[in-house]
Every structure is written in C-alpha cells, then in structure tokens.
C-alpha positions as CSV (number, residue, x, y, z in Angstrom):
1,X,94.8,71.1,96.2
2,X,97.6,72.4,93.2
3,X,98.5,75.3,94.2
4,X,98.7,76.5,98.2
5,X,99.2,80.8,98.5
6,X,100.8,81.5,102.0
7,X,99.1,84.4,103.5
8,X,100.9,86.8,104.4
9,X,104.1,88.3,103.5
10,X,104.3,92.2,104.6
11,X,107.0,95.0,102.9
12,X,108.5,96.8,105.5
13,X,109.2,100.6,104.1
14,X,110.5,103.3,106.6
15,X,110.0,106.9,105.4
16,X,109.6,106.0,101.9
17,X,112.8,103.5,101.9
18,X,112.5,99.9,101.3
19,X,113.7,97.7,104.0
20,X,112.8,94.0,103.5
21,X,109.9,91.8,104.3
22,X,108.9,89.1,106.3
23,X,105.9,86.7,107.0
24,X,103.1,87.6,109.4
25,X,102.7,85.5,111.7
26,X,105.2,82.4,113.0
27,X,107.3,81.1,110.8
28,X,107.1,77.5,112.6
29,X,104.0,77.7,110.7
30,X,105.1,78.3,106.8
31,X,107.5,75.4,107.4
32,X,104.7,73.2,108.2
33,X,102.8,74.3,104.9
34,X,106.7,74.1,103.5
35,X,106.8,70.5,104.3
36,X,103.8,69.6,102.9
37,X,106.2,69.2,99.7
38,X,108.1,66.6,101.0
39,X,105.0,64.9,100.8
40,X,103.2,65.8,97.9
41,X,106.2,67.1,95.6
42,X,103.2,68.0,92.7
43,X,102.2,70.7,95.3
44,X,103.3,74.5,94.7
45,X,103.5,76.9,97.5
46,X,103.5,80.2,97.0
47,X,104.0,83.4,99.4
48,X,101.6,86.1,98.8
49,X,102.2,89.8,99.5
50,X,99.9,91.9,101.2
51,X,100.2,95.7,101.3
52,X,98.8,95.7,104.6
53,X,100.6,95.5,107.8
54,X,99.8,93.3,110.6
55,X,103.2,93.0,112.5
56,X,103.2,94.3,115.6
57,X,107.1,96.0,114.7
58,X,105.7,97.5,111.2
59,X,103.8,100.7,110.3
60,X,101.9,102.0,107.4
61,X,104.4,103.8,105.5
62,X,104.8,103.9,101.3
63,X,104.2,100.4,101.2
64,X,104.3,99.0,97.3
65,X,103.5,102.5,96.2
66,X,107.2,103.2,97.2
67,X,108.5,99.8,96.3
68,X,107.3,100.5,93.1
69,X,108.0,103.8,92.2
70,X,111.5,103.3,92.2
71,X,113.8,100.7,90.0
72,X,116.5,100.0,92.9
73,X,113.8,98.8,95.0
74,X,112.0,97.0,92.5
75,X,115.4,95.6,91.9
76,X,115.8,94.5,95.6
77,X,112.6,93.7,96.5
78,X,112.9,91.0,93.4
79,X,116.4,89.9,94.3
80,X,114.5,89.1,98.0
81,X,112.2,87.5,96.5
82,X,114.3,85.0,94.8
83,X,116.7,84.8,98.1
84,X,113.5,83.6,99.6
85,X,111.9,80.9,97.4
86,X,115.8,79.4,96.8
87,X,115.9,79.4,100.8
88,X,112.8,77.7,101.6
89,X,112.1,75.8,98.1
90,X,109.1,76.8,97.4
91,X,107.7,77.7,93.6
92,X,107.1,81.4,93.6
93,X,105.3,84.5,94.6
94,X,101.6,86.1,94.6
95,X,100.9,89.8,94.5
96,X,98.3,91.4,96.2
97,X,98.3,94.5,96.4
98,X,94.8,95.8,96.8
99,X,94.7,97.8,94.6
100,X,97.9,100.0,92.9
101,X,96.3,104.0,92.4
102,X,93.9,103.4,95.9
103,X,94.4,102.1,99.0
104,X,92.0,99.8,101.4
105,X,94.7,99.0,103.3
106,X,95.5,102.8,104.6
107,X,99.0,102.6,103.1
108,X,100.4,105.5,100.8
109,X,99.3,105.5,96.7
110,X,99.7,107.4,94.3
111,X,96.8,107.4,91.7
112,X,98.9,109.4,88.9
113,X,101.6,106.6,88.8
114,X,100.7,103.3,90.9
115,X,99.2,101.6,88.0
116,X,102.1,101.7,85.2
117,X,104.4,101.3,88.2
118,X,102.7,97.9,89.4
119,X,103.5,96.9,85.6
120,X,107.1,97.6,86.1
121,X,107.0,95.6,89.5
122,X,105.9,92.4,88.2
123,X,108.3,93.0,84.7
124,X,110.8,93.0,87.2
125,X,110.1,90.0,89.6
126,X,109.6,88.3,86.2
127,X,113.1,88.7,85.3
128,X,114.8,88.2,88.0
129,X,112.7,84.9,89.0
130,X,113.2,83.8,85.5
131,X,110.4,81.0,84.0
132,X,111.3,78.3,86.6
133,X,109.0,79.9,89.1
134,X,105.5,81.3,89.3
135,X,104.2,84.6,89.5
136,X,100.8,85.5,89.9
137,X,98.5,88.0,91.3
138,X,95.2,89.0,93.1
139,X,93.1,90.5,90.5
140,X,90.4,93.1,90.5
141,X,86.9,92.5,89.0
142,X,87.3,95.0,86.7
143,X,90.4,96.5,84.6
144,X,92.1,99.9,85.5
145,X,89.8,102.7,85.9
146,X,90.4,106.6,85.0
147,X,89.8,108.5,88.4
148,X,90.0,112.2,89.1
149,X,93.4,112.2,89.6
150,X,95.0,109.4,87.5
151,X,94.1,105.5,87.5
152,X,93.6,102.8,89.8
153,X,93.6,99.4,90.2
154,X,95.5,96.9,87.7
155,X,95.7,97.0,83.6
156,X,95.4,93.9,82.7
157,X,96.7,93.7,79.1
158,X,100.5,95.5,80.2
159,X,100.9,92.9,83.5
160,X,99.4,89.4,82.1
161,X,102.5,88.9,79.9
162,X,104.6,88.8,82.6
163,X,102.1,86.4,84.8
164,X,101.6,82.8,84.7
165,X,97.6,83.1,85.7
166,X,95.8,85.5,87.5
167,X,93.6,84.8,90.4
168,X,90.5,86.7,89.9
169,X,88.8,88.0,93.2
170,X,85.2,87.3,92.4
171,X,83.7,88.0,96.3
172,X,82.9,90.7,98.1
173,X,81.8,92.4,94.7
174,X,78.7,93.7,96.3
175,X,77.1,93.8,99.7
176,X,73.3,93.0,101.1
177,X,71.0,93.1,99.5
178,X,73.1,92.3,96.7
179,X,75.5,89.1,96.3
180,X,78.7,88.8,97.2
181,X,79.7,86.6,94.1
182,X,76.9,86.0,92.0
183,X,77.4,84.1,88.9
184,X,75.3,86.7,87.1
185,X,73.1,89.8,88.3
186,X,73.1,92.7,86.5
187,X,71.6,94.6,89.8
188,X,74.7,93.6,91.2
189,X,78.3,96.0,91.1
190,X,79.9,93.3,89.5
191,X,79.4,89.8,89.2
192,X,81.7,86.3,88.0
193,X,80.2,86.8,83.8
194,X,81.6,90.3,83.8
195,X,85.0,89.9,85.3
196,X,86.2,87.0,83.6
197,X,84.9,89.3,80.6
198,X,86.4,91.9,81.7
199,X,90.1,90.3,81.3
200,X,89.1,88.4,78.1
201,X,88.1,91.7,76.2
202,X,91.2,93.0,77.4
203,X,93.2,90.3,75.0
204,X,94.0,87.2,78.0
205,X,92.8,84.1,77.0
206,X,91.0,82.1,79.6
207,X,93.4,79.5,80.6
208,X,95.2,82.1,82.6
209,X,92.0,82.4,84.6
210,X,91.6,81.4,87.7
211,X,87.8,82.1,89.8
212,X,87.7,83.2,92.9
213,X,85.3,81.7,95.3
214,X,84.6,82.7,99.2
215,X,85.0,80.7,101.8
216,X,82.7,83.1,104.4
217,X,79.3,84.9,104.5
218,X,79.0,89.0,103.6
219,X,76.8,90.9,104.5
220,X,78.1,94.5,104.5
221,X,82.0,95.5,103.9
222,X,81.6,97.2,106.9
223,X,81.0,94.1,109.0
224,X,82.5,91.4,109.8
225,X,82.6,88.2,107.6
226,X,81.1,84.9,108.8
227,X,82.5,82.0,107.9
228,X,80.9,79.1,106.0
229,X,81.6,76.8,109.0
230,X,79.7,79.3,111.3
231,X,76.7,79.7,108.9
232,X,75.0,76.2,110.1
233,X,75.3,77.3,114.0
234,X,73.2,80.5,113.3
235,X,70.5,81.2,115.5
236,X,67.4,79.5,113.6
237,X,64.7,81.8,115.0
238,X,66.4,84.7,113.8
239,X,68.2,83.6,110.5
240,X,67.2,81.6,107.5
241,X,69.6,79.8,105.9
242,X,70.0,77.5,102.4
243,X,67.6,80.5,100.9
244,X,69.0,79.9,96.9
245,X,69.0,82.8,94.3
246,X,67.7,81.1,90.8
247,X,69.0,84.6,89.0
248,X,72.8,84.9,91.2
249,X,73.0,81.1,91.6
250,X,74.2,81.0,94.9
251,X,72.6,80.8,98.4
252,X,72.5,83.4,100.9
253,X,70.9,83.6,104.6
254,X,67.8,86.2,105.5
255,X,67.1,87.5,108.9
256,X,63.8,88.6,109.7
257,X,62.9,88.0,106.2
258,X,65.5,89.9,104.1
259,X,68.5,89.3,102.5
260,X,71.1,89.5,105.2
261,X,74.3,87.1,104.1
262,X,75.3,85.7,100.7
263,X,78.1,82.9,100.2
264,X,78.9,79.6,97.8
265,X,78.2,76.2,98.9
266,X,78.7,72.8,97.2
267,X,75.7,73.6,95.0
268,X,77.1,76.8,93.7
269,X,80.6,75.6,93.7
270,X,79.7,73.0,90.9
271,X,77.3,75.3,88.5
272,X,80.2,77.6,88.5
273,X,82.9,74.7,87.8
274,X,80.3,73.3,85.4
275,X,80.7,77.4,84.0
276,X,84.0,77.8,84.1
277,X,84.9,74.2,82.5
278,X,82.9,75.0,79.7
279,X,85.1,78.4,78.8
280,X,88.3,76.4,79.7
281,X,89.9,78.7,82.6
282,X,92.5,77.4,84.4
283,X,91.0,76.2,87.3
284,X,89.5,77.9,91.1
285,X,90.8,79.4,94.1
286,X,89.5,80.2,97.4
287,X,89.9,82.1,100.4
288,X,90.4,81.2,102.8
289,X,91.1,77.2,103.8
290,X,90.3,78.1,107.5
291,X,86.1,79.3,106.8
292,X,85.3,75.6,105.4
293,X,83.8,73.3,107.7
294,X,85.1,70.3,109.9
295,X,84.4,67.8,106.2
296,X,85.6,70.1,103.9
297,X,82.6,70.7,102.2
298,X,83.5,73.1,99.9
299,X,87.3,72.1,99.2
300,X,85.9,68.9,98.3
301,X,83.2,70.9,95.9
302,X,85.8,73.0,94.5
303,X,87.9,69.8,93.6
304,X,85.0,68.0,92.4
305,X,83.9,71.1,90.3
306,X,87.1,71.5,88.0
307,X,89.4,68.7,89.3
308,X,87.7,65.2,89.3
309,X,86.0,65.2,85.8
C-alpha cells in the first residue's frame, strides 16, 4: 500500500453556517492508521471528506454546498484543514463529495452553482495547503452534466490543476443485470474504457489517474453490498459463484440462473492492471480494505497488478 484514505471526516454546518469537522468514528482509531508512519515513513495518509453525516451529534444541513458557496468558509474550512494535517502529520486531504449540483447523501445542493463552487473549494485548499501536501478527490465516471436546472457532478478540466491525481470511482456504475465495474460493456451505464476517457478528452493526462476497484458484490443500489470475503460463504444451492464475463471481464455470482452479483477478483484485478499499465495511469485504489478476505486476495492482486512488475 502507497497511499491509505481515512474514511470519514464529516463538516458540521448549522443553518447554513460552517462549524468545523471531525472524524466519524473514534479517534483511537485514526491514530492507529496514524502510526502506521512511524513504521513505514514512505506511507501517506490521507483524511477523506464525506458529505454525509454519520455522527450521532450532526444533522443534514448545507453540508459542502454551504461550505462552498461562500469564500470565508472556504477560507476556514482550508485553514482546518491545514490545522489538522500539521497536528496529526499526516500528508493531506481527499474530497468526496458525492457529487457537487445533486445529492445521494440527502444533504442541501444547489444544481445552479455547486459545480463552479466545488472548483473554488479545491483552488482554495490548494493554496492554503501549498505543494508540500496532497490533495485529491473522489471522481465521477463521467464529467459535469447540464441538468434542468444547472450542472452536476464535477468538471474535470477547471479542478485537475489544482489536484495531485484523481481517484476515479469505477464501481457501482451499473446494477444487475449489468456490471458493477466492467472493463468494457457498452450495454452497461458506464464502464472503466469510458471514464478514464472521459477525463482524458477532457485534457488530464493519465498519470493523474487512479482506477477504482470494489472490494464488495452489487447487485442493486438499492440493496445492500456484499462483501468479497462473504461471497465464498454463499449458499451453493442457491447461488453460483466464479461465473466470468468474457465481454465485462470480471466475474459475477447468479442465483437461480441469472445474473444476481458482479465484483473483481484476482483475475480481473490483473487484466485491468495489465490495462491500465499499458496507458500509464498512476496506479489503483480500492474500497474498502475491510470487504477483502482473511489472505488479502485482492490487496495482494491490486499490488501485484500495478506495483510488483
């Protein structure tokens, strides 16, 4: 592992007014990734943003919406930042706001202004954390979309300047019976080809590319992931699993027959390092650590794929 995102931090914004932020979950827990350093000082850890809210003391407000909208909190909310890398030494932060202009989250947007204000967001963290620490973000599949009402999602050409890669959420870009994170299937939404094309025709070259690979099963957005580790305990009279999808390349699990989960394992790991390599992008992500299985199959096969050659 290079790079290690910390998952989550959460705004906290009351009636439209920025207030801070702070992890989810315990912060015993961050120091141990933290520590990790001390270890392997090559490593960089980074804390990621969500715009959701788990904390059990925060509520869906404006979220980044309101963060961004306005250039004293932009200002603040970079200034925190900074406080908190230089308090913790760690290398930098991770955006992911899903998505500026929309909302899956259930947080406030605003659709006429989100996207040009996300650019202003990350111009900001970007000069107040200077070049001695990263900044990167969560990208969409596709760049930013005209909607009734304004735009959504992220344009790519206005943010990558201020970014040192982008890590490009190639999962969940379609549900059964489509795949999840095909390689390439035009029947699919979207697949791995067209997003990294996606940011390449908007001017990025690709060694500020980074693929995203899923540690879990999908079946529907609507249910509930299954993660790799749990795949091999499904019940074998009712599920199929190791089925392999020549066109996609990746594997996916039937039950009763059709197409019920799709995922990556080590096989589909590799022909998409072998893909990736080839182009020269950066490297791979994954989420999450926790779905791989008790060997670390696939951390290994993401290593293996575009680390060890």
């Amino acid at each position: 592992v290079t790079h290690v995102n910390y998952a989550f931090a959460e705004v906290y914004v009351v009636n439209g007014v920025y207030k801070g932020f702070k992890l989810e979950g315990k912060e015993s827990r961050f120091e141990q990734v933290v520590n990790l350093k001390k270890e392997y000082p090559s490593l960089k850890i980074l804390i990621s943003f969500t715009n959701g809210v788990a904390n059990s003391d925060n509520s869906k407000d404006g979220g980044f919406s309101a963060i961004a909208g306005n250039d004293i909190y932009r200002k603040q909310f970079s200034a925190d930042c900074l406080a908190f890398i230089q308090k913790w030494g760690i290398d930098g932060i991770d955006m992911d706001w899903e998505f500026p202009g929309m909302s899956w989250s259930g947080a406030a947007f605003d659709p006429v202004n989100d996207v040009t204000n996300y650019t202003l967001l990350m111009k900001q963290l970007r000069t107040t954390l200077g070049s001695n620490y990263l900044l990167t973000f969560a990208g969409y599949v596709m760049d930013k979309q005209k909607t009734k009402n304004g735009y959504e999602f992220i344009d790519i050409a206005s943010v990558m300047p201020y970014v040192d890669f982008v890590n490009i959420m190639t999962y969940d870009m379609d549900a059964a019976p489509h795949y999840q994170s095909a390689l390439s299937d035009v029947s699919s939404y979207c697949d791995c080809e067209r997003a990294v094309k996606a940011y390449t025709n908007a001017g990025i070259s690709y060694d500020k590319l980074v693929l995203g690979i899923p540690f879990y099963g999908r079946h529907l957005f609507s249910d509930k992931a299954i993660y790799y580790k749990e795949i091999a305990d499904l019940d074998s009279t009712v599920y199929k699993i190791d089925n392999w999808s020549s066109l996609a390349q990746v594997p996916y699990v039937t039950k009763n027959g059709a197409l019920y989960y799709s995922y990556d394992n080590a096989r589909s790991i590799g022909i998409k390092g072998n893909w990736i390599t080839g182009l020269g992008m950066k490297g791979m992500f994954y989420w999450d650590c926790d779905g791989d299985d008790a060997f670390e199959t696939l951390t290994k096969a993401v290593w293996n794929a575009v680390m060890k050659k």
